[in-house]
Backbone as CSV, one residue per row, in Angstrom:
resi,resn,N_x,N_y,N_z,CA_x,CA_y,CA_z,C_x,C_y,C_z
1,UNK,28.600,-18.806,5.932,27.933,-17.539,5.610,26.486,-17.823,5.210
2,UNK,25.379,-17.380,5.784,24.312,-17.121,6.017,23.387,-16.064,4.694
3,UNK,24.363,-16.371,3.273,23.971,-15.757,2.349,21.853,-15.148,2.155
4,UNK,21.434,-15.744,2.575,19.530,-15.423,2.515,19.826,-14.031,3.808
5,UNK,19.944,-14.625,4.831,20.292,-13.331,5.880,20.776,-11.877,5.322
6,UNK,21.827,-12.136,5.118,22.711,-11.548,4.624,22.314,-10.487,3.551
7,UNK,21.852,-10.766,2.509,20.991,-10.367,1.848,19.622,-9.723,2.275
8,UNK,19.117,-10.165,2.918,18.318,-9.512,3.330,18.436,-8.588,4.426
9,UNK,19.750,-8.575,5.497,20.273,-7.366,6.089,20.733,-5.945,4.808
10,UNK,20.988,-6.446,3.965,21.808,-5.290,3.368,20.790,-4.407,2.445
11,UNK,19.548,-5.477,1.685,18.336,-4.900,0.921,17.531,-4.198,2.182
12,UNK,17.716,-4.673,2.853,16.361,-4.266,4.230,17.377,-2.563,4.832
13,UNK,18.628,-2.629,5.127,18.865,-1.160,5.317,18.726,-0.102,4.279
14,UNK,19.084,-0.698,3.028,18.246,0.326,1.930,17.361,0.920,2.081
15,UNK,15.804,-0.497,2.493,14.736,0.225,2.650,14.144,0.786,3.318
16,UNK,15.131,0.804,4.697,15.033,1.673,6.074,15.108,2.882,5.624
17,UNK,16.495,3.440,4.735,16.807,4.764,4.126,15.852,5.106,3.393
18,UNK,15.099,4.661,2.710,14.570,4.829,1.629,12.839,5.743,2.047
19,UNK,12.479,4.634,2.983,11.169,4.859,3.768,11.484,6.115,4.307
20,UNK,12.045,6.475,4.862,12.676,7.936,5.683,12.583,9.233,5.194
21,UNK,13.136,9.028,3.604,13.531,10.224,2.907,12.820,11.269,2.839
22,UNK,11.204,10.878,2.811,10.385,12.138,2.533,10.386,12.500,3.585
23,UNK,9.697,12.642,5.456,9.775,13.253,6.100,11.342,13.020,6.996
24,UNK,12.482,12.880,6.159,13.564,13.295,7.292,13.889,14.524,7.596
25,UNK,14.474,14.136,8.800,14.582,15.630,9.327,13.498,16.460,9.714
26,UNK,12.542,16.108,9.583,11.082,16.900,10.175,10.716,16.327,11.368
27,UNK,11.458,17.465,12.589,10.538,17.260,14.230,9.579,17.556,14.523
28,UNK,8.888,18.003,13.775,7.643,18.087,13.896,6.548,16.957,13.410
29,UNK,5.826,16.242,14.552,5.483,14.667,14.033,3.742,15.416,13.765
30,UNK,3.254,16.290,13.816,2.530,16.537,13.194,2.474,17.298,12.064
31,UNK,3.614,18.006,11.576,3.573,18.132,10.623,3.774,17.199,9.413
32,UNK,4.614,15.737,10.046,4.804,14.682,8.834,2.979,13.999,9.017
33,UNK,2.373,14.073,9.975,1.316,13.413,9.798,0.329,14.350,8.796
34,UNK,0.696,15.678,8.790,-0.591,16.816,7.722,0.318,16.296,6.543
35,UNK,1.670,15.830,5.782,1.904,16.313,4.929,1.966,14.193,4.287
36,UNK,2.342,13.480,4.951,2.351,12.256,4.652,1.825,10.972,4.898
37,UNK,0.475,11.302,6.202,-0.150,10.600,6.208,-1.238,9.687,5.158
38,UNK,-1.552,8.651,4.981,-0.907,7.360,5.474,0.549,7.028,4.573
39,UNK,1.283,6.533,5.398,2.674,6.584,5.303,2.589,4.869,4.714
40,UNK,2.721,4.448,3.644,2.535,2.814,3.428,3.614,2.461,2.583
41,UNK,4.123,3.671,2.159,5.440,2.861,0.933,6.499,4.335,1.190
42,UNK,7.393,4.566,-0.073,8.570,5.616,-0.550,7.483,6.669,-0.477
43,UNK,7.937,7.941,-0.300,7.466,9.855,-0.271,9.006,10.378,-0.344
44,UNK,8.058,11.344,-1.118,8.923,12.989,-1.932,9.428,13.869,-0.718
45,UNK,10.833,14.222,-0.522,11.072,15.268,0.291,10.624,16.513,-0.245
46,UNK,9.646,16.658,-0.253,8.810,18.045,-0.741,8.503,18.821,0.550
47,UNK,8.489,18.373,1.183,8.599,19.645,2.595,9.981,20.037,3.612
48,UNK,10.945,19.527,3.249,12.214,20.241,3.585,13.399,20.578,2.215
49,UNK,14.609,21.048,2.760,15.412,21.131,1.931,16.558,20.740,1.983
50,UNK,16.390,19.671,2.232,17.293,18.658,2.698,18.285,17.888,1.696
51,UNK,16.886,17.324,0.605,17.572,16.428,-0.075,16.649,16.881,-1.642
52,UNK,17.332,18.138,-1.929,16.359,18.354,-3.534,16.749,17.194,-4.551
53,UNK,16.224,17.458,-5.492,15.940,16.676,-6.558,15.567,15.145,-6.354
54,UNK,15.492,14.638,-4.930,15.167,13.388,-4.847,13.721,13.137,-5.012
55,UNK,13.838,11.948,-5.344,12.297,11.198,-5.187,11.817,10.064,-4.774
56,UNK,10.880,9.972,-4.736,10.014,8.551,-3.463,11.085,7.235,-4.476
57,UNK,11.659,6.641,-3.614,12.289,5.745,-3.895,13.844,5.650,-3.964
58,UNK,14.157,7.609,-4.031,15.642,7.454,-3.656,16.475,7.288,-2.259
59,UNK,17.158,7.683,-2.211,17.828,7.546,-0.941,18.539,8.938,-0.538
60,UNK,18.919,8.804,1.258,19.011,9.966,1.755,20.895,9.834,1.671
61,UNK,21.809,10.897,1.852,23.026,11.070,1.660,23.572,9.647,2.708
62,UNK,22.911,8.795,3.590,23.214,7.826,4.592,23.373,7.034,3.224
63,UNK,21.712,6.528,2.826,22.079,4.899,1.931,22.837,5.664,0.682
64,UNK,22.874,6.267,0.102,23.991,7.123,-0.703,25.399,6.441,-1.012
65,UNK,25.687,7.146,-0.015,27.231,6.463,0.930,27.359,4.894,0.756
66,UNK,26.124,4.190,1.615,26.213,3.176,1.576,25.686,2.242,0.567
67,UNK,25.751,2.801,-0.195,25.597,2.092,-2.129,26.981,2.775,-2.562
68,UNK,27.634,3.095,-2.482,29.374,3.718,-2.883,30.097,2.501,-2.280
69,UNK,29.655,2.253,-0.756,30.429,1.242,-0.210,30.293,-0.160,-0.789
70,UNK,28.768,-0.372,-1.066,28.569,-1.943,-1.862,29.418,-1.910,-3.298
71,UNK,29.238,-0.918,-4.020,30.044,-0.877,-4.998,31.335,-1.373,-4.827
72,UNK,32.057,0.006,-4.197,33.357,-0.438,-4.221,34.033,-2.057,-3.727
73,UNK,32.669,-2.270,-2.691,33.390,-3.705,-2.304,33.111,-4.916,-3.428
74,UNK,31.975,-4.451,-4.003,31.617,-5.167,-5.145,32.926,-5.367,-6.645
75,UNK,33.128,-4.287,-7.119,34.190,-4.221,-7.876,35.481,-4.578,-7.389
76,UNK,35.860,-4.078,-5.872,37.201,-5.093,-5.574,37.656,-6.236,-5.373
77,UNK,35.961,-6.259,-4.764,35.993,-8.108,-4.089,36.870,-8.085,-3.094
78,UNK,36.720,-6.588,-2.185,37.153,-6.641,-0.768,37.218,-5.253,-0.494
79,UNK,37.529,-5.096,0.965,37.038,-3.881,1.455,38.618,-3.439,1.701
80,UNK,38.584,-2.429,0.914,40.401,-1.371,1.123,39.770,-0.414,1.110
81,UNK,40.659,-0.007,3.166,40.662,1.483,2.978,40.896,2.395,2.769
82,UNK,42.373,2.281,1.868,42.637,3.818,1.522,41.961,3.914,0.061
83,UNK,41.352,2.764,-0.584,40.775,2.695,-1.678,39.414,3.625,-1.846
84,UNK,38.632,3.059,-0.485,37.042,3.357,-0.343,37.281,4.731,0.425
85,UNK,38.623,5.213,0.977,38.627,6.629,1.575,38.400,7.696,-0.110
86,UNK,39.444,7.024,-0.848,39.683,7.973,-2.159,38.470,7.877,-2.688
87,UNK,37.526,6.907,-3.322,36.464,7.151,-3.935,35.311,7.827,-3.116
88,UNK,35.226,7.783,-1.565,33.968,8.590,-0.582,34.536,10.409,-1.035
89,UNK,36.238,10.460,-0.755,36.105,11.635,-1.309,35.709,12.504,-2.437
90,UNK,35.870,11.268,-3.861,35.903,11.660,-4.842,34.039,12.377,-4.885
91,UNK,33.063,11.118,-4.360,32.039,11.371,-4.082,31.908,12.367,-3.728
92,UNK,32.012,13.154,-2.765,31.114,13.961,-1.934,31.359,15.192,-1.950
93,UNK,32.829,15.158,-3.165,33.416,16.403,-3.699,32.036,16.759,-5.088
94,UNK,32.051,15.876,-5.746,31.401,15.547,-6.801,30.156,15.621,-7.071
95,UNK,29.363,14.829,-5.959,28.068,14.169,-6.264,27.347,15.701,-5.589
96,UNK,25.765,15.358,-5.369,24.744,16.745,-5.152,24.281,15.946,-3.752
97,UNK,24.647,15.133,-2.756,24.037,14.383,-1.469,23.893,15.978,-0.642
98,UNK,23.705,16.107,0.184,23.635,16.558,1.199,24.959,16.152,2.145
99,UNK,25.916,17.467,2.500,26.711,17.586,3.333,26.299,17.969,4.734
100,UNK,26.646,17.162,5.396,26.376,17.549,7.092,27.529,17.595,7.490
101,UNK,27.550,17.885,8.970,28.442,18.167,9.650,29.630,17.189,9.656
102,UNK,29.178,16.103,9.762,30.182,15.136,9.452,31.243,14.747,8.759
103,UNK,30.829,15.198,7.662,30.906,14.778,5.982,31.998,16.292,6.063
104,UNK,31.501,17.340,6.127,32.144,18.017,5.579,33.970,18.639,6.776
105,UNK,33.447,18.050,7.848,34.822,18.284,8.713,36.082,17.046,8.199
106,UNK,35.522,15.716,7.731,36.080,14.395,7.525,36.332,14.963,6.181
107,UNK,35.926,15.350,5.292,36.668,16.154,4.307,38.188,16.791,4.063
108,UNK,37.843,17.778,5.410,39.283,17.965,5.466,40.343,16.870,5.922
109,UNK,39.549,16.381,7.234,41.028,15.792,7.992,41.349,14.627,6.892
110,UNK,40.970,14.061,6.271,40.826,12.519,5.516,41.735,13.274,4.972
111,UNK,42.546,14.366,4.359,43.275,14.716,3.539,44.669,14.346,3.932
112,UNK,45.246,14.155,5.400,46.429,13.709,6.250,45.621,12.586,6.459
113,UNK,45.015,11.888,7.185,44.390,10.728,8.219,43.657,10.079,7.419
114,UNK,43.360,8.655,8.052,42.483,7.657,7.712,41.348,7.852,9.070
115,UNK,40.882,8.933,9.526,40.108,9.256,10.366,39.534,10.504,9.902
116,UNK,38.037,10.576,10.802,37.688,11.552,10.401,37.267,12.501,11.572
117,UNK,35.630,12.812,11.056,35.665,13.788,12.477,34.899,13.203,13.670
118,UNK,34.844,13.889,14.472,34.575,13.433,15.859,33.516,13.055,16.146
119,UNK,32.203,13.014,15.546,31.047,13.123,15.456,30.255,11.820,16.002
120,UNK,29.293,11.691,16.474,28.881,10.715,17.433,27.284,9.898,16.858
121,UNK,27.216,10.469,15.488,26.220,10.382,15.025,25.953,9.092,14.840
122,UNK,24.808,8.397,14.993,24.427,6.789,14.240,24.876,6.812,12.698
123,UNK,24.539,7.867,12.067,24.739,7.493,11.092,26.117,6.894,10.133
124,UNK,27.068,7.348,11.527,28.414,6.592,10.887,28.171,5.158,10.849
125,UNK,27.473,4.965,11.611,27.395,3.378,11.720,26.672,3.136,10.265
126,UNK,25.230,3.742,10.165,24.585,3.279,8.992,24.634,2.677,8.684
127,UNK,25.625,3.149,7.474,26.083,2.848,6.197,26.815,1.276,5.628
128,UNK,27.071,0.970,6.891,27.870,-0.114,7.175,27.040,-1.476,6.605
129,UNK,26.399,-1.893,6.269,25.615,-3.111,5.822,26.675,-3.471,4.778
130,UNK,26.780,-3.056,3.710,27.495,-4.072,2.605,28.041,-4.570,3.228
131,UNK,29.188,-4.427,4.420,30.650,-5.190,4.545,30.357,-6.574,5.351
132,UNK,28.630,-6.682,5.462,28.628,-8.057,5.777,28.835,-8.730,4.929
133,UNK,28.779,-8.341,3.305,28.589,-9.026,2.693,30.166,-10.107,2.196
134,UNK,31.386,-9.767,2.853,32.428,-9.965,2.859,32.646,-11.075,3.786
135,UNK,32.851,-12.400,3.255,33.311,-13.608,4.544,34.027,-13.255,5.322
136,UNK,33.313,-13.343,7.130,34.311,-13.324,7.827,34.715,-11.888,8.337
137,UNK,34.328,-10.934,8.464,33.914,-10.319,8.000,34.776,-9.426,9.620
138,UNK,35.219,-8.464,10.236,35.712,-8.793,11.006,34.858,-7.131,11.945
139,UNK,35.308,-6.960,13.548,34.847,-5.932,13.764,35.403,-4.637,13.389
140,UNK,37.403,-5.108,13.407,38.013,-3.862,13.465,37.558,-3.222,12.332
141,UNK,37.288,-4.282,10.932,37.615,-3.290,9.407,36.208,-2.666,9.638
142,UNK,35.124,-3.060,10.288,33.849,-1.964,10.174,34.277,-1.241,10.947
143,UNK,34.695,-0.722,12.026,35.015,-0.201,12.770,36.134,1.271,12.338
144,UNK,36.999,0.472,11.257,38.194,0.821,10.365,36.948,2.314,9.453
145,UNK,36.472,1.630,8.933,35.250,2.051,8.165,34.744,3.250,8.334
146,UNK,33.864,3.054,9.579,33.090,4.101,10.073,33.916,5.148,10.456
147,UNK,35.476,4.649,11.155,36.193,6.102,11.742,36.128,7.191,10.471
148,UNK,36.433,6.835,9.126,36.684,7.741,8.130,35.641,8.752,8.246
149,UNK,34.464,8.564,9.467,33.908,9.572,9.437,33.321,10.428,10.264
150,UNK,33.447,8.909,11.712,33.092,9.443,12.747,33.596,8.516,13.483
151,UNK,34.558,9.000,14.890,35.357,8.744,15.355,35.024,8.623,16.842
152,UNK,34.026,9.131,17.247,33.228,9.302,18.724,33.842,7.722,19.369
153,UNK,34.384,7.600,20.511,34.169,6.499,21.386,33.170,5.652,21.542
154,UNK,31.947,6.692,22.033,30.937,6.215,22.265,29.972,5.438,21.121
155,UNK,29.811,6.020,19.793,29.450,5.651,18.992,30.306,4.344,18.347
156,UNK,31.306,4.129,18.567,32.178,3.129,18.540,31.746,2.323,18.974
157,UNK,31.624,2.288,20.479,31.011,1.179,21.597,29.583,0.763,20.849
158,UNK,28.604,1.396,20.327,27.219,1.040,20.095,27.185,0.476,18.541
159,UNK,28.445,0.531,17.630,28.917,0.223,16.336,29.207,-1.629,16.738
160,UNK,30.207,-1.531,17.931,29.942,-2.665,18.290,29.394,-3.839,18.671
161,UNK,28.029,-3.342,19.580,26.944,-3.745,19.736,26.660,-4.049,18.866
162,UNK,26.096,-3.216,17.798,25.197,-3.968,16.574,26.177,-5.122,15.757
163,UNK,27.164,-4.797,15.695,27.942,-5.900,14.919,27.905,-7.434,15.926
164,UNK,28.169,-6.989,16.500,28.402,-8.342,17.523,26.552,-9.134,17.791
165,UNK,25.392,-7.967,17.588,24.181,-8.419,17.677,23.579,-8.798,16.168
166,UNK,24.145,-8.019,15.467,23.547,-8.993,13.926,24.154,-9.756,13.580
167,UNK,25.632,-10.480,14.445,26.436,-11.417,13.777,25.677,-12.828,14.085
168,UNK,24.972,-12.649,15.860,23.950,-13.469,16.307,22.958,-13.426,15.301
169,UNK,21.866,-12.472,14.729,20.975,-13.100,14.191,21.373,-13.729,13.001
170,UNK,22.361,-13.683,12.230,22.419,-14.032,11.081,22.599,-15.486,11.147
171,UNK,23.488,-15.586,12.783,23.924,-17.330,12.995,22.996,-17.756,13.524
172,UNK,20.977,-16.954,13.356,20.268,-18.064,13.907,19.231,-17.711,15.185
173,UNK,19.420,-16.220,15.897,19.195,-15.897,17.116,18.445,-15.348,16.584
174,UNK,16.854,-14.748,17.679,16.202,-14.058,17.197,16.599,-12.523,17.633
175,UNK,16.114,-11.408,17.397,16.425,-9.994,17.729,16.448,-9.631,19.175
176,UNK,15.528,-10.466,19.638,15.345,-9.642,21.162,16.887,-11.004,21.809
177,UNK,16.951,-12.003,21.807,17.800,-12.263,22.541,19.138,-11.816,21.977
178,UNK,19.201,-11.756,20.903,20.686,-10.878,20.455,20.940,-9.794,21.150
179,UNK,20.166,-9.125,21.604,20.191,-7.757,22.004,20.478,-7.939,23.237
180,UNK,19.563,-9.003,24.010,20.033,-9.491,25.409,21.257,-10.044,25.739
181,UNK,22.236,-10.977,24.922,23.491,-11.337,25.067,24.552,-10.575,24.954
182,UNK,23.812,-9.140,24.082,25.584,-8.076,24.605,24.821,-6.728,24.865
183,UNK,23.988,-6.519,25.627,23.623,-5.070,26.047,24.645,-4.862,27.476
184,UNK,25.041,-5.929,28.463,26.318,-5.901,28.918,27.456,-5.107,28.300
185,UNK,27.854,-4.933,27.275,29.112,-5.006,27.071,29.293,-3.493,27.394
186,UNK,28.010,-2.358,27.775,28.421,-0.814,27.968,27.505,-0.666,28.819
187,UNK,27.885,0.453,29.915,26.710,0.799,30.450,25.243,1.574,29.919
188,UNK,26.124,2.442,28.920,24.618,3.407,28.317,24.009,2.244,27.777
189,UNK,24.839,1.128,26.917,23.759,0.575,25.986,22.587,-0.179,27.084
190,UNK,23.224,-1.008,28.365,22.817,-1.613,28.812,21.350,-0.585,29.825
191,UNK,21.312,0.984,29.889,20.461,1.308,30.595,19.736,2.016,29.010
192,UNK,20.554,1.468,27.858,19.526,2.320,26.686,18.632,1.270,26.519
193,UNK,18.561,-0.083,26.638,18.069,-1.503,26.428,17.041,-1.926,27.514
194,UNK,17.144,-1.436,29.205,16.459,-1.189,29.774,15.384,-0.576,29.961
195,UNK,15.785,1.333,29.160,14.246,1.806,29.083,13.665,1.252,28.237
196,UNK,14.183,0.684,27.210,12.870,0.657,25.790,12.588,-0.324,26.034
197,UNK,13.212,-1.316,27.421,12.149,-2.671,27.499,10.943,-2.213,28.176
198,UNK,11.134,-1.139,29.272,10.373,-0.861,29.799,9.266,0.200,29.928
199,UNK,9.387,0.545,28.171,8.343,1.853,28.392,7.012,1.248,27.754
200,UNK,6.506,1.815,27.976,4.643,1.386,28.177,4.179,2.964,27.057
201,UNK,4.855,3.771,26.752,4.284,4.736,25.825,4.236,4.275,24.410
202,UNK,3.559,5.169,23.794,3.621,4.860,22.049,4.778,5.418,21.493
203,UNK,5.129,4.668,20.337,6.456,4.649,20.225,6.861,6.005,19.444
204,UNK,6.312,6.801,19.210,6.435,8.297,18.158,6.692,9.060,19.609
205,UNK,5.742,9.147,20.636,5.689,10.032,21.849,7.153,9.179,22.323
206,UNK,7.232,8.282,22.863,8.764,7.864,23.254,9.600,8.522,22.746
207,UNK,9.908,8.054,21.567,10.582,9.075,21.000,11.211,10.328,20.673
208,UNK,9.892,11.101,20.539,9.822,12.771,21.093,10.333,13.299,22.395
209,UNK,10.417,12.125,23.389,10.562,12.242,24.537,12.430,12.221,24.760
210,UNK,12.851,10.867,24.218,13.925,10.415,24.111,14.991,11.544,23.195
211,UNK,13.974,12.163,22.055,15.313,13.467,21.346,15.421,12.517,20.165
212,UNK,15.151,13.029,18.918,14.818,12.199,17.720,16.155,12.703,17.059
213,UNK,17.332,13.642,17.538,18.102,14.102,16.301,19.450,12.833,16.470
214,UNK,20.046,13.308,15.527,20.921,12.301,14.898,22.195,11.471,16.393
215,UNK,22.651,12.206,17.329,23.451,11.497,17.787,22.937,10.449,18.393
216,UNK,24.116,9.261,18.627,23.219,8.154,19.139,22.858,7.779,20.597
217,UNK,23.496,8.664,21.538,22.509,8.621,22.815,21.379,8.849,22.642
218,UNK,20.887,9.394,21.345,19.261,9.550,21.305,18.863,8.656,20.332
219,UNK,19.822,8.514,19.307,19.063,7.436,18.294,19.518,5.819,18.896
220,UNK,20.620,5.225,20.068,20.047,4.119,19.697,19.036,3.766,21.107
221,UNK,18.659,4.344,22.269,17.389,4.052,22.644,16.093,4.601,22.004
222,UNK,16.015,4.717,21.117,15.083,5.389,20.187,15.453,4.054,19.169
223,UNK,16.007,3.402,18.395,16.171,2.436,17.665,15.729,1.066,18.533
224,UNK,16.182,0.469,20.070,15.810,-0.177,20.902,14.204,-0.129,20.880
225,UNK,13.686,1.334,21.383,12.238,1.464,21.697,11.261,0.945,20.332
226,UNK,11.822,0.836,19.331,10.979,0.547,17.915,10.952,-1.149,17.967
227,UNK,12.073,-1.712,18.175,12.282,-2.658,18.320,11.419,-3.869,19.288
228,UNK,11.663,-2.583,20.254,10.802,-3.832,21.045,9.145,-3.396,21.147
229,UNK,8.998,-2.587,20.437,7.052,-2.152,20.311,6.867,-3.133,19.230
230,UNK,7.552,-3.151,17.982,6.527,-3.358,16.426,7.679,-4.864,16.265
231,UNK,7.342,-6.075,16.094,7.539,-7.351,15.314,7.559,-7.108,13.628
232,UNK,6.429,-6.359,13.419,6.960,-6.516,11.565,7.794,-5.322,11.003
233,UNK,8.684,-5.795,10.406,9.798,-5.098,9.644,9.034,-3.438,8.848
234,UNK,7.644,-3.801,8.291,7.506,-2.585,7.640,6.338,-1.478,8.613
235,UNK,6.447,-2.411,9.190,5.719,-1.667,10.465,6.326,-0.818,11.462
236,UNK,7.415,-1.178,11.636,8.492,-0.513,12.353,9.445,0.257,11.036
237,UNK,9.294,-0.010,10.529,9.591,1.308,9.556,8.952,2.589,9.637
238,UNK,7.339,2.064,9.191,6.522,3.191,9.062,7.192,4.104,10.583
239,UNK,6.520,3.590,11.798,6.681,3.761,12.635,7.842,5.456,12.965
240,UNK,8.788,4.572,13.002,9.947,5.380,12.625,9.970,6.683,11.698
241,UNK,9.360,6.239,10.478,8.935,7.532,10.054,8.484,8.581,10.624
242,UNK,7.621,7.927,10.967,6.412,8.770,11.875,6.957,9.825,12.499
243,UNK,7.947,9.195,13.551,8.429,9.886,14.496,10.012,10.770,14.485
244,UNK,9.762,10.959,12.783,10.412,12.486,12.454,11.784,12.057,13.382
245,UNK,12.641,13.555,12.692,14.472,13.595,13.266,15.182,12.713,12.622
246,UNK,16.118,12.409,12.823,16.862,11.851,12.156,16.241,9.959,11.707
247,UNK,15.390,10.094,10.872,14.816,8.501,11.035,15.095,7.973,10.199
248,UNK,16.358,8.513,9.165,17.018,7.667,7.803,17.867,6.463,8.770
249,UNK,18.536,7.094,9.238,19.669,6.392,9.883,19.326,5.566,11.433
250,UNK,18.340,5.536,11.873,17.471,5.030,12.674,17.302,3.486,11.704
251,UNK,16.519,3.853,10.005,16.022,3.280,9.470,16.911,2.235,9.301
252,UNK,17.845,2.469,8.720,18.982,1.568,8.057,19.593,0.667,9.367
253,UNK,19.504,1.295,10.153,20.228,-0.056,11.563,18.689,-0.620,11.668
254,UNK,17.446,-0.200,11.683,16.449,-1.386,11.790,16.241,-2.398,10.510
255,UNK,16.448,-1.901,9.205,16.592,-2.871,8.342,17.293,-3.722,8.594
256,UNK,18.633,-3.425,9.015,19.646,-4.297,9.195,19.285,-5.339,10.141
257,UNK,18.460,-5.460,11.420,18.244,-6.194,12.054,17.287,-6.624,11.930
258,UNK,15.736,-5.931,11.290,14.485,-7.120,10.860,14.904,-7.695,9.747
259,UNK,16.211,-7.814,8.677,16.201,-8.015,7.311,17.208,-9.480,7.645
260,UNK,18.487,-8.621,8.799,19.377,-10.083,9.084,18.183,-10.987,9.749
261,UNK,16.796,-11.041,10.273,16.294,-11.798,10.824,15.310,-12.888,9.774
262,UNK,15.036,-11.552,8.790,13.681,-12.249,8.047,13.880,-12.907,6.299
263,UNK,15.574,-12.436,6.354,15.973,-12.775,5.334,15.583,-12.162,3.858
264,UNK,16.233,-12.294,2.997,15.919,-11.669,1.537,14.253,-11.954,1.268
265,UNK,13.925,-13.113,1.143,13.138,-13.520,0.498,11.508,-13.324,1.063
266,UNK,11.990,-12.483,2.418,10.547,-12.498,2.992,10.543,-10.926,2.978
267,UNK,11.477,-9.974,2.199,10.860,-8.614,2.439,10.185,-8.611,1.554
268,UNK,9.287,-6.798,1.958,8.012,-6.999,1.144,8.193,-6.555,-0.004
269,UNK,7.981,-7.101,-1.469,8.171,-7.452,-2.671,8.110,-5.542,-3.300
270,UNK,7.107,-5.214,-2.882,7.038,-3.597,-3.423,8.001,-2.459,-2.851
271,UNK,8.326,-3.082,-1.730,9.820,-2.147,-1.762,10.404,-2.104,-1.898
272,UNK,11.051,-3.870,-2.210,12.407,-4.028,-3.112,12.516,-3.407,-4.778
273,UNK,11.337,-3.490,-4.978,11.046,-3.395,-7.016,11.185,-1.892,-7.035
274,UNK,11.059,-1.085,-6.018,10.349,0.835,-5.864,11.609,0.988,-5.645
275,UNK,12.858,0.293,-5.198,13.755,1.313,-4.764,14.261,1.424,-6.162
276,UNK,14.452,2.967,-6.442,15.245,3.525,-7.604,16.585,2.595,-7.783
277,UNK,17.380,2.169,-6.997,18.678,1.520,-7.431,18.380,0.119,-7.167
278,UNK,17.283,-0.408,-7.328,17.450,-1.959,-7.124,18.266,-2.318,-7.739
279,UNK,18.390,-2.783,-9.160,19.096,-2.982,-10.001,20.777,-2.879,-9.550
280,UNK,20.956,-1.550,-9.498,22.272,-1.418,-8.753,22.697,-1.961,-7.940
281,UNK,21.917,-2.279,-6.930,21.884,-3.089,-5.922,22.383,-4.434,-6.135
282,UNK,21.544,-5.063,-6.774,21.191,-6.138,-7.309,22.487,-6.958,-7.962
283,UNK,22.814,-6.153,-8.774,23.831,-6.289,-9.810,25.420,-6.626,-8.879
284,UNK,25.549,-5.248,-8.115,26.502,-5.642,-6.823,26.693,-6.759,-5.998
285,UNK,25.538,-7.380,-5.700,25.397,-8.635,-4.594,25.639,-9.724,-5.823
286,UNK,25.247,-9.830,-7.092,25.486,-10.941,-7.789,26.818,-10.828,-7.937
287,UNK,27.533,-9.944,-7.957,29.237,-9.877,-8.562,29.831,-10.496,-6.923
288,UNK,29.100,-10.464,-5.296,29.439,-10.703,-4.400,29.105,-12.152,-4.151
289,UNK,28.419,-12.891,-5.219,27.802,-13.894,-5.177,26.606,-14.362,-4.496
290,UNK,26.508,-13.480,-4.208,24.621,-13.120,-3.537,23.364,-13.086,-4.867
């Protein structure tokens, strides 16, 4: 186990979520440019109503979730799912996140099933970073994971991808050939991996082009296209921002892959200290031995 990686996949999707929060959900990329330009660290969701009471440094109902999940795996010292089903419910009955569509159909069914709803969104995937933090770590139980909320096939298939592509960088590979050794394994991924090698536009207009909202036929060649424009981690953040729609959950699968690449110790120091739950954070990975 690749503990520096590792660590730095799971701090780095935080700060994917984190960067996002103020203009998520805003398709309009000129309106995030009148209201948040220059975009260099955490912003206030002060222009939607998305996520009240938050602030520059919190997180959107995605890293939310996925600080419930570090917890719980933190305090068990392993990942159980009818454990982490009962406490997501207890959550989301409870807490003030933002309910989407997702969230609130998996509500019901989770009440019979260890499945949820049908939904095709990236963001089931998200959330998923802690459970690297577990040796060994396997595909089904992320897989196990994400159904509790979204169950899509397809999003399944691209859940896979990334697992099977950050398991490479962590053992050592850089991003672009990870991506090259299993964009095979589907056809969409393999013609979603194709355009974004091959587009020559700027990456906000790509984007716009490609459909910025949450499902992932649009978010992961839209996650690809960031990838292969911007080399630095907070650069391709900003980026992402930029280009409005769903860019929390965009965010958190690019942390995950500039962070499994660049490791803990090389993110940038002011966004680890700004996120409101470092500490929390923090505290979790030491009980994981991180």
């Amino acid at each position: 186990m690749n503990k520096e990686k590792i660590k730095g996949l799971i701090f780095a999707s935080f700060i994917g979520d984190a960067m996002a929060l103020g203009p998520h959900w805003i398709y309009d990329t000129d309106k995030i440019q009148e209201h948040y330009a220059p975009i260099t660290s955490y912003t206030e969701p002060n222009h939607t109503d998305y996520h009240p009471n938050k602030k520059a440094g919190d997180f959107t109902h995605y890293g939310d979730q996925s600080l419930l999940l570090l917890n719980s795996i933190a305090e068990h010292k392993e990942f159980n799912l009818a454990v982490f089903k009962k406490e997501w419910l207890d959550f989301v009955a409870k807490d003030t996140i933002y309910i989407d569509h997702a969230t609130k159909e998996s509500m019901q069914l989770l009440e019979n099933s260890n499945k949820g709803s049908d939904s095709n969104e990236l963001g089931g995937f998200a959330r998923s970073a802690p459970l690297f933090a577990l040796d060994d770590i396997d595909e089904e139980t992320i897989l196990n994971q994400i159904q509790l909320t979204h169950t899509d096939p397809q999003l399944l298939s691209i859940a896979q991808f990334f697992i099977r592509v950050l398991k490479e960088i962590i053992a050592g590979e850089s991003i672009e050939k990870s991506l090259l050794m299993h964009k095979d394994m589907d056809p969409f991924i393999a013609k979603a991996y194709s355009d974004a090698l091959s587009n020559t536009k700027d990456v906000v207009t790509r984007i716009k082009e490609i459909g910025q909202s949450c499902p992932s036929p649009f978010a992961l060649p839209a996650v690809l296209t960031i990838v292969f424009n911007e080399t630095d981690f907070q650069s391709a953040l900003i980026k992402n921002a930029y280009a409005g729609g769903d860019s929390a959950a965009r965010g958190m699968v690019l942390g995950m892959l500039y962070g499994a690449r660049d490791g803990f110790k090389h993110l940038p120091k002011e966004l680890l200290h700004e996120l409101n739950a470092y500490s929390s954070i923090e505290a979790s990975m030491e009980k994981l031995g991180f």
